[in-house]
C-alpha positions, 0 to 999 in steps of 0.5 A: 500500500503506498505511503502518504506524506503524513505517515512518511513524516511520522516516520522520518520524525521516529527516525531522527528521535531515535539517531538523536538519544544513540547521539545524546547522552542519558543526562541530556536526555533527562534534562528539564529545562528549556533550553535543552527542550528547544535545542533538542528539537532544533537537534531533531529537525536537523536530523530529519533534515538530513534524513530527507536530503539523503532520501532524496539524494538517493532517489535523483541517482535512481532517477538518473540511472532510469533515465539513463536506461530510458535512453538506452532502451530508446536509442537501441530499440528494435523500433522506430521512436521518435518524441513529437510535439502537438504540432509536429515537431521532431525532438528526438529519435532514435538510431532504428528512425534514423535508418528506417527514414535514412537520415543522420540521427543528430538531423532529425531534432527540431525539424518536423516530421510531416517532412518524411509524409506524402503530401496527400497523407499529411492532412491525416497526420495532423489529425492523428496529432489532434485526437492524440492530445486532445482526447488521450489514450493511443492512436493509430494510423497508417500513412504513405511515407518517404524517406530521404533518398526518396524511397517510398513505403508505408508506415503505421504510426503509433503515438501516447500523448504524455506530459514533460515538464508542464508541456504535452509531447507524445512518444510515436513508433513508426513501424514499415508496413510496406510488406504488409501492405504488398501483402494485403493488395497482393491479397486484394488482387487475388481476392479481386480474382477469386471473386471475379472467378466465383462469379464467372462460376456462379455465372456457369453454374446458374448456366449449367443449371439452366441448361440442366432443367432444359435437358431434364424437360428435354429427357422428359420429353425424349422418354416419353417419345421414346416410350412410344416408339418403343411401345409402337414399332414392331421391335423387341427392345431390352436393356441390361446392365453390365453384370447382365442383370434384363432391367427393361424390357418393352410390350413388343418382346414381352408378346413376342416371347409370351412372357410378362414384363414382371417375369422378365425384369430384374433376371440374370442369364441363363434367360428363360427364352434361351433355347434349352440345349444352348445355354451353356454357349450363349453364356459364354457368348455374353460373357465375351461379348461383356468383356471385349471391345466391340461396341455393337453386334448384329447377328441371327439367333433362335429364341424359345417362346413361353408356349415352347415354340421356336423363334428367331429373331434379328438380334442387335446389341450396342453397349451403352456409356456415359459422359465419361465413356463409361459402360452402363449397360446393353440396349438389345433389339429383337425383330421377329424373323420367324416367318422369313425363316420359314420362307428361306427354309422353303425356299432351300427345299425349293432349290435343292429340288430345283438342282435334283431336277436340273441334274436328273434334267441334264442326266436325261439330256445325256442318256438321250444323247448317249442314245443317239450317238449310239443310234448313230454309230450303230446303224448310220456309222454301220451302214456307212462303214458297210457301203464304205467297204463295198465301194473298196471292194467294188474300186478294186475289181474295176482295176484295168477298167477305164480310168474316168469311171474309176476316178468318179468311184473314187471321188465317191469313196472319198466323201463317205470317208469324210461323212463316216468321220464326221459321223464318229465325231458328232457321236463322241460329241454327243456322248464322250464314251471314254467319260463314262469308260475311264472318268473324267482326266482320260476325257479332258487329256483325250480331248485335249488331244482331239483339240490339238490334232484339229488345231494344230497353231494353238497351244493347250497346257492341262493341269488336273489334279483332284480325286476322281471318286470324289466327283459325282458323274453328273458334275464330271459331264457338266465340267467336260461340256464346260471345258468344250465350249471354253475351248471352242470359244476361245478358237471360234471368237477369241482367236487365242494361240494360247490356252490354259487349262486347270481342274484342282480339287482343295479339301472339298473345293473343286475349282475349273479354270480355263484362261485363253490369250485371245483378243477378250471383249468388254463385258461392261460394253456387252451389259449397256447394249442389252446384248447379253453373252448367250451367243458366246454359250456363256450364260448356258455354262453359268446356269447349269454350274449354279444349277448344279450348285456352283460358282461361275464367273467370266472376266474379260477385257479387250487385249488381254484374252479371257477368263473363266472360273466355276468352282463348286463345293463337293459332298463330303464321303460317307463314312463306310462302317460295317453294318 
């Protein structure tokens, strides 16, 4: 508790009675008289005296020692510190002031501070200087400053009025906030930006939530479209997802398998309308298609109804994704093919039995003329071998007679000769009998040295390699008639000097090339004029070999001679067991 001034003169009064008895001797003390009364307080107010200049000695050398520190600390203080007056005046600073406004520190004194402020921030120092001393307690501002080599930075200025001597001065810190302040527009700046970048987001997004109510009405209005669609075409249309899982599926396919929509919805594979006895291979058919790349398939596969008939169906699958390209599942199609299978299953019938009556056509057309080359070798050939040996005969009893009648038997000798040959010709023509006698490569090589013999400028090559019990009869004839009218053809209208010719049997392939070196025709141009290749026995070749169940094709160009192919697909052997 702080001492008054009563009680410190209370005090001080003990303490000088009690130096003055340890100075006085004890009759002194006891002495009565008046004299000894005053001189002893005179004593006493001396020593009181005493007492008082020595604590105050003291307490000036404790006041000098702090102002001493006080000086200290305020000349080295890490702060700028400065003492100001009301109206600006600079008393003193310290070294940190003088470095932070870069002056000499003796300069500072007596000049005025607003000296170191931009003059558009003077106006709000003098203010500061006013709320300081006129209200008390500390201000603060910040200002725009200068130093003395012109460097501007911003400092706060922190400044506590108190009173020195009976005048009122106020101790000021500056402290640079320059960095602060870069800190701070720095901050702005990015602020500034970030708010610029929320409001172009906030503008996006109000966008994209726009955008996305129009989609959402878009999507409303496209299922509804499409649920139409869906429930209108006469298309079976499913969705899965990606573990299989049937999560759709429309009027259309429920009517077409005979199953309800709850029956349908929310099943895994195997499926119900799965034919029985290929479950395990459309299993592994999904899981394939599931797991490759492939973005679609469209293929034709057999259904089985609820009743237990059976149905096939045009099947297309696409794989559905996202945004992101993310698959999310199946869209399947079904489109019912049934009836056309039924009409393409009739129609092979029909065409099997077109070809069993094409060959049993063509096999008639040979046994016919089988039956007149033999007719004609029989009887014609016959007769005309038989007059052939009477006109010999009769030419070599007319040896000695006279030589125009000789020469006039001769002559008629000679033309039965040709007429027997042509007869022989025509025959084998009709019917190659070495065909039916040795098969098909003793035909084509006694052919070719038929063709030879008659047409001795042109050059026939012959490559024939094939399994001759592999080839049915009737194919072995249709190939000879093919190879006669190839050859013909490329003497009569190709004038070739060249032709090739090649029978190969591949596995169950069996292909016949004939290829001539003649002059060709253009059978685009043929094609334009309507004109047709009948006359050149092409078109007859090309529907007995697809009648027969083959391929034909002709390629021809002017110059460059021509080509012709027909190929056909042979019936595998039957497997001979023992009964």
């Amino acid at each position: 508790m702080p001492m008054t001034s009563k009680s410190r003169s209370h005090q001080l009064r003990a303490r000088a009675e009690e130096l003055l008895n340890d100075r006085l001797s004890w009759s002194s003390r006891n002495s009565g008289t008046d004299s000894d009364a005053v001189q002893r307080e005179l004593l006493l107010c001396q020593i009181e005296l005493e007492l008082r200049n020595s604590e105050l000695t003291a307490r000036h050398q404790t006041l000098e020692r702090l102002q001493d520190h006080y000086h200290a600390l305020f000349d080295y203080a890490p702060v700028a510190a400065m003492t100001l007056t009301a109206d600006g005046e600079l008393i003193e600073a310290n070294h940190a002031a003088a470095d932070l406004l870069q002056a000499e520190k003796g300069s500072l004194s007596g000049g005025r501070f607003e000296r170191f402020i931009r003059p558009g921030d003077r106006r709000r120092f003098r203010l500061h200087l006013e709320r300081v001393f006129g209200g008390g307690g500390r201000r603060i501002c910040e200002l725009e400053m200068r130093k003395t080599d012109g460097t501007v930075f911003f400092g706060q200025i922190i400044s506590l009025r108190y009173d020195s001597g009976g005048e009122s001065q106020c101790q000021t810190l500056v402290i640079d906030i320059s960095y602060r302040k870069r800190f701070e527009a720095e901050m702005e700046d990015r602020i500034d930006g970030r708010t610029r970048e929320l409001n172009a987001l906030n503008m996006q997004l109000e966008q994209e939530i726009e955008w996305r109510k129009q989609t959402e009405e878009r999507l409303d209005s496209e299922l509804n479209f499409r649920t139409i669609i869906e429930e209108s075409i006469p298309v079976g249309i499913c969705v899965f997802d990606t573990n299989g899982r049937l999560i759709h599926a429309n009027s259309h396919l429920c009517d077409m398998l005979g199953f309800s929509r709850d029956e349908l919805i929310n099943i895994y594979p195997p499926y119900p309308f799965w034919p029985e006895d290929d479950m395990l291979s459309r299993m592994e058919e999904l899981k394939n298609f599931i797991e490759r790349d492939d973005v679609s398939e469209n293929v034709i596969r057999e259904y089985r109804k609820k009743n237990g008939e059976r149905l096939w169906g045009l099947t297309s699958r696409i794989k559905m994704k996202d945004y992101h390209g993310k698959r999310y599942g199946i869209l399947g199609s079904v489109f019912d093919i049934t009836p056309r299978k039924k009409i393409e299953e009739e129609l092979r019938l029909s065409e099997r039995k077109l070809r069993a009556l094409s060959v049993k056509l063509m096999e008639a057309g040979e046994s016919e003329r089988k039956r007149i080359s033999k007719e004609l070798h029989d009887s014609v050939g016959s007769a005309l071998t038989a007059v052939q040996f009477a006109m010999e005969r009769k030419v070599g009893e007319m040896d000695g007679r006279p030589c125009e009648k000789k020469t006039c038997l001769e002559d008629i000798l000679l033309m039965i000769h040709t007429i027997a040959d042509e007869v022989r010709r025509i025959s084998k023509n009709l019917h190659p009998s070495v065909l039916e006698d040795l098969g098909i490569k003793a035909a084509l090589r006694a052919y070719g040295r038929q063709f030879q013999k008659l047409y001795r400028n042109i050059a026939l090559d012959q490559i024939v390699d094939m399994d001759e019990s592999a080839v049915p009869g009737y194919l072995k004839l249709l190939i000879y008639r093919i190879v006669q009218e190839s050859l013909n053809n490329a003497v009569k209208h190709g004038g070739a000097d060249h032709v090739r010719l090649e029978l190969r049997q591949n596995d169950n392939t069996l292909d016949l090339v004939v290829r001539d070196n003649g002059r060709g025709f253009d059978l685009q141009e043929i094609q334009k004029r309507n004109l047709g290749i009948g006359g050149l026995g092409l078109e007859s070749m090309k529907e007995r070999t697809e009648h027969a169940g083959g391929m034909f094709e002709v390629s021809s160009a002017p110059g460059v001679g021509t080509r012709i192919r027909a190929a056909w697909t042979l019936d595998p052997p039957e497997a001979s067991g023992d009964p």
